[in-house]
C-alpha positions in Angstrom: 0.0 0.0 0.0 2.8 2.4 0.4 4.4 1.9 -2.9 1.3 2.3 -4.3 0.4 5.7 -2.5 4.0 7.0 -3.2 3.8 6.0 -6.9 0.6 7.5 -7.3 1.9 10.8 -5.7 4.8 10.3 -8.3 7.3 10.7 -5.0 10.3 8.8 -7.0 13.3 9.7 -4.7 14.8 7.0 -2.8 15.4 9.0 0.3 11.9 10.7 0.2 10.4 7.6 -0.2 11.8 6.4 2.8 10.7 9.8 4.6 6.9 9.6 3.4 7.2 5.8 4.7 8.5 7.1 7.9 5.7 9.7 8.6 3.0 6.9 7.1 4.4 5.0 10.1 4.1 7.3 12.5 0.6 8.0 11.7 -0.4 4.6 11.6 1.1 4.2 15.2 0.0 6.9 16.9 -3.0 8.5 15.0 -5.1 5.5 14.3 -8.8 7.4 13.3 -6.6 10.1 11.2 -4.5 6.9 9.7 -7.8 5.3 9.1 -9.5 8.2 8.1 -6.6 8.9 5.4 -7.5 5.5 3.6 -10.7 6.8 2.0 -8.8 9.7 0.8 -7.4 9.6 -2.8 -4.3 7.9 -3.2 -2.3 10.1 -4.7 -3.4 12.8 -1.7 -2.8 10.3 1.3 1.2 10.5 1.7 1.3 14.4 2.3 -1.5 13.6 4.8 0.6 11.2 6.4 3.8 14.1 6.2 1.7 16.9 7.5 1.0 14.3 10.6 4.0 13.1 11.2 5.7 16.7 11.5 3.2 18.0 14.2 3.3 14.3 15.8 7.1 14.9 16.1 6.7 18.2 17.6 4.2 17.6 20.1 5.9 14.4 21.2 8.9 17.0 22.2 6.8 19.2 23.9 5.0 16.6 25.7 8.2 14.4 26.7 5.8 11.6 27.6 9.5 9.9 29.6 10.1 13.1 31.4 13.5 12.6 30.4 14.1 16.0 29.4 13.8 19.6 31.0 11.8 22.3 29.2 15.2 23.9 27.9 16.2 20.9 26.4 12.9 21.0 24.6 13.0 24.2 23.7 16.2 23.6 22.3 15.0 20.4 20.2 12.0 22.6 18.9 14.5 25.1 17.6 16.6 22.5 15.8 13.5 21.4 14.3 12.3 25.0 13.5 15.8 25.0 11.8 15.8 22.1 10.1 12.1 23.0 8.8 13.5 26.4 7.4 16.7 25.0 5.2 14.3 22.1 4.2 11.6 24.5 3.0 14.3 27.1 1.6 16.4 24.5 0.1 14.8 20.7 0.3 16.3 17.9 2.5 16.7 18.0 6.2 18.0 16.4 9.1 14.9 14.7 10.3 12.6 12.6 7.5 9.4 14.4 9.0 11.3 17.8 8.1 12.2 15.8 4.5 8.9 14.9 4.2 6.7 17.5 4.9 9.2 20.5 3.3 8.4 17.9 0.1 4.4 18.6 0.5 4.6 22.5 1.3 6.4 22.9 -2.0 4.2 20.3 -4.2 1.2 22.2 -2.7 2.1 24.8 -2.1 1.5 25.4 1.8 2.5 28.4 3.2 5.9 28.4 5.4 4.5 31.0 8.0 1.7 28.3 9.4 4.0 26.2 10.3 6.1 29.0 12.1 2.5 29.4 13.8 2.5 25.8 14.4 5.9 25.6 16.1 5.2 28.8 18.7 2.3 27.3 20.0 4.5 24.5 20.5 7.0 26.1 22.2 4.2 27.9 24.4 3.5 24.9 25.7 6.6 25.1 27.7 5.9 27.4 29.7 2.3 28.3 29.8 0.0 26.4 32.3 -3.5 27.8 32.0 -5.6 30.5 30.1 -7.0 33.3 31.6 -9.9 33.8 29.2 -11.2 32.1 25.8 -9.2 34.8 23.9 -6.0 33.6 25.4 -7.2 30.3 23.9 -7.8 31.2 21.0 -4.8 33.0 20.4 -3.1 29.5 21.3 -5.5 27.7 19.0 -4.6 29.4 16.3 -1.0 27.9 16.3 -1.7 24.6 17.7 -4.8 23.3 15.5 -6.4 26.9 12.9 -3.1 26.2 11.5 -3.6 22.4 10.6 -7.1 23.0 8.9 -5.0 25.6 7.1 -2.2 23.1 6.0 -4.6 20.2 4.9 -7.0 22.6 2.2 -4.4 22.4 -0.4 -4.2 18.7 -0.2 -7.7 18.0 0.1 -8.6 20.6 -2.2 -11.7 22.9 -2.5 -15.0 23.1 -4.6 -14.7 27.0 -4.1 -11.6 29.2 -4.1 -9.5 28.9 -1.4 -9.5 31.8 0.3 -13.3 30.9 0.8 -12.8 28.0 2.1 -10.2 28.7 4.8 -11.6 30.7 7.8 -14.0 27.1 7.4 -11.1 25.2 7.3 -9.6 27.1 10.5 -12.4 26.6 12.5 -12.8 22.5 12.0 -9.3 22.5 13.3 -10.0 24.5 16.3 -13.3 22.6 16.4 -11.2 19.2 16.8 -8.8 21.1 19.4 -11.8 21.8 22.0 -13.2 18.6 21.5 -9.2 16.6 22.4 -9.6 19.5 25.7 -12.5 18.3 26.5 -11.6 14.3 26.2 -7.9 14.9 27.8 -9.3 17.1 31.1 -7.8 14.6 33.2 -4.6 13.9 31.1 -4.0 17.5 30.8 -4.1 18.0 34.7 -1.6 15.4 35.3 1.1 17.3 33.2 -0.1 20.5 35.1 -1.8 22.0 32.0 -5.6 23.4 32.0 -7.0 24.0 28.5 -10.5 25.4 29.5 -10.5 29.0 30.5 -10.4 30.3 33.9 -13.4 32.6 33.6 -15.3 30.1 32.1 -14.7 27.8 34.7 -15.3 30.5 38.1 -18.6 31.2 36.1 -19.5 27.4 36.2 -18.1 27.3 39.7 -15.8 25.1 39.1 
């Protein structure tokens, strides 16, 4: 099935290959609705689904440090390797990392614009350091970065009926849509890594 996706996406490079295998792995190991949900895309469309995955997968497995092996500098300092190995790959093609190969692959075939995933990566990084937010705003502002952005990188790939620009804000929203939805499922998850997602004046006006 991957040869057959990567042929079909006339990916011919040995190395990228191997990259766009990479990131398919990754999203069948850790993202099994998306993975499944990829399968009744088109098949020439479904490896720079499985790039576009396997870039944020990477980054939010940094963040998160699910072995608490690592301290927040050293995160920091592994996001901004991978914010540099983004920007050669998307300048220049290549990178360190095959997610970075991968995904700098997709952004030029379809032309994806480098500043979300800058967006992407400083929500990322927020996550560092902020805990909780004060109002939905300050959410917002977050979810922007962390999932508008993701709604925003898929439209090319899936493609529109209507021009672009008139499907985006939609697009932006069903990403932030999913976002609330993970906050609401991961309340208890969240808390045990010290993070609140819902917004403290939403929750004093609920009393809670």
């Amino acid at each position: 099935m991957t040869r057959r996706e990567l042929d079909a996406a006339g990916i011919t490079d040995p190395a990228l290959r191997a990259a766009y295998t990479y990131c398919r792995r990754l999203n069948a190991r850790h993202g099994r609705t998306y993975f499944l949900a990829t399968r009744l895309l088109p098949v020439e469309r479904r490896s720079a689904v499985h790039a576009l995955y396997g870039f944020a997968r990477w980054a939010d497995d940094i963040v998160d440090d699910l072995d608490g092996r690592r301290t927040p500098e050293e995160r920091d300092r592994l996001l901004r390797r991978l914010e540099s190995d983004l920007a050669h790959g998307l300048r220049a093609g290549g990178g360190d990392e095959p997610v970075v190969r991968a995904v700098a692959d997709t952004a030029d075939r379809y032309g994806i614009e480098t500043a979300l995933f800058a967006d992407f990566l400083a929500a990322m990084r927020s996550d560092l350091h902020v805990t909780d937010y004060p109002t939905y705003a300050d959410l917002r502002a977050y979810m922007h970065g962390s999932a508008a952005v993701i709604g925003l990188q898929m439209l090319p790939v899936l493609g529109t009926v209507v021009p672009r620009a008139q499907a985006a804000p939609h697009a932006a929203d069903l990403g932030v849509a999913f976002q609330l939805t993970n906050f609401l499922r991961d309340v208890g998850e969240d808390l045990d890594r010290g993070r609140v997602y819902l917004p403290a004046d939403l929750l004093a006006a609920h009393g809670v």
